[in-house]
C-alpha positions in Angstrom: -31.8 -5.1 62.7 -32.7 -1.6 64.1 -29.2 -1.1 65.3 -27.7 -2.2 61.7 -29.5 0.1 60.1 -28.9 3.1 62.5 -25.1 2.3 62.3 -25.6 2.4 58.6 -27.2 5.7 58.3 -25.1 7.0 60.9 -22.3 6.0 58.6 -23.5 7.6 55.5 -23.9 10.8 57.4 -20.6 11.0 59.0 -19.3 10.1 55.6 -21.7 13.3 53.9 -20.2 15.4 57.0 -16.8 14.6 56.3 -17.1 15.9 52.6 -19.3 18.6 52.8 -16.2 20.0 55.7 -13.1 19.2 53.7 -14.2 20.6 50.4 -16.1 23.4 50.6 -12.5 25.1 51.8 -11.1 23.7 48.9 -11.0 26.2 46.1 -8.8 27.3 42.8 -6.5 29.1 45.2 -6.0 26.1 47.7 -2.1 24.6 47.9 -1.4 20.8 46.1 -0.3 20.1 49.8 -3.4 21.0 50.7 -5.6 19.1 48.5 -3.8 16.3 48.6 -4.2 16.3 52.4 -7.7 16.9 51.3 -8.2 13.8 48.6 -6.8 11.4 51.6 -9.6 12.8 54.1 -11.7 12.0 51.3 -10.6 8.4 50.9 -11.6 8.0 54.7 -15.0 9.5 53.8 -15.3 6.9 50.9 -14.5 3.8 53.5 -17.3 5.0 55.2 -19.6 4.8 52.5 -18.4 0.9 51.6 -19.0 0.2 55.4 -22.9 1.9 55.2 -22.9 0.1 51.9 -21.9 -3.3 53.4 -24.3 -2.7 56.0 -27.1 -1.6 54.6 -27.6 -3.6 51.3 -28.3 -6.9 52.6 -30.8 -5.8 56.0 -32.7 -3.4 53.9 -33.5 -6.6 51.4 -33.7 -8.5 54.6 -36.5 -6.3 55.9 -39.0 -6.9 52.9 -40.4 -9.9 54.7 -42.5 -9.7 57.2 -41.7 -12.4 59.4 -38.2 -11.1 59.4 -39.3 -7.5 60.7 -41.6 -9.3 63.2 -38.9 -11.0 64.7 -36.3 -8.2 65.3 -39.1 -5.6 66.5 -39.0 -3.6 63.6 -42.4 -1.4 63.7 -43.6 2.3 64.1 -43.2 4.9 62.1 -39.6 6.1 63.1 -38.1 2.6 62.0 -40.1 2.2 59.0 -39.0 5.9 58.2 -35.3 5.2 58.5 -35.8 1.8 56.1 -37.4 4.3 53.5 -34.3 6.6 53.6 -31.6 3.9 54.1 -33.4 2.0 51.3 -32.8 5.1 48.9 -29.1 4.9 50.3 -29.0 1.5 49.0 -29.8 2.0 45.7 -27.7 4.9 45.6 -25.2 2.8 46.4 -26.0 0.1 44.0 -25.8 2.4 41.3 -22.3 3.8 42.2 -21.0 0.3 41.9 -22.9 -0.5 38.9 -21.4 2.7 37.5 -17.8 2.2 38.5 -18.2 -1.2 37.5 -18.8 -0.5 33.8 -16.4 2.1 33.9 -13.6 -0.7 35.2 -15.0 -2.3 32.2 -14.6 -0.1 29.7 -10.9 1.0 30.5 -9.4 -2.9 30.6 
């Protein structure tokens, strides 16, 4: 469980890293080559945040039980730090898709 949800914050990084690099050099005066070369790094970005999502959902509910935690050695204040910030991931994530969802909705 620890090393599902390092991978997933890990991945939610890389994916922050990725589009905090490619746009902040995109500006008014950028080419269309350019920022379409730019969008497509940002689709790679976005797969990185459905992999986090994937990963981090389900063993962030998983770890509300204790016996569950118990049994993978999930204690100390480091691990129950990074379940606090990958839990706030989660719902950030939930939301997206909850968002995007009703949008889908709205324009079918």
């Amino acid at each position: 469980m620890r090393s599902i949800q390092m991978l997933g914050f890990l991945s939610t990084l890389g994916g922050i890293a990725i589009c905090w690099f490619v746009l902040s050099d995109v500006g008014p005066e950028t080419s269309d080559a350019a920022g379409a070369a730019a969008g497509l790094v940002i689709l790679l970005a976005v797969g990185m945040f459905k992999c986090a999502a994937i990963v981090l959902i389900p063993s962030s509910i998983a770890l509300l039980w204790p016996a569950v935690r118990q049994r993978t050695y999930f204690k100390g204040k480091f691990w129950f730090a990074m379940w606090g910030i990958n839990g706030l991931f989660s719902i950030v994530y939930l939301f997206a898709g909850a968002y995007v969802f009703y949008v889908w909705l709205n324009l079918t």
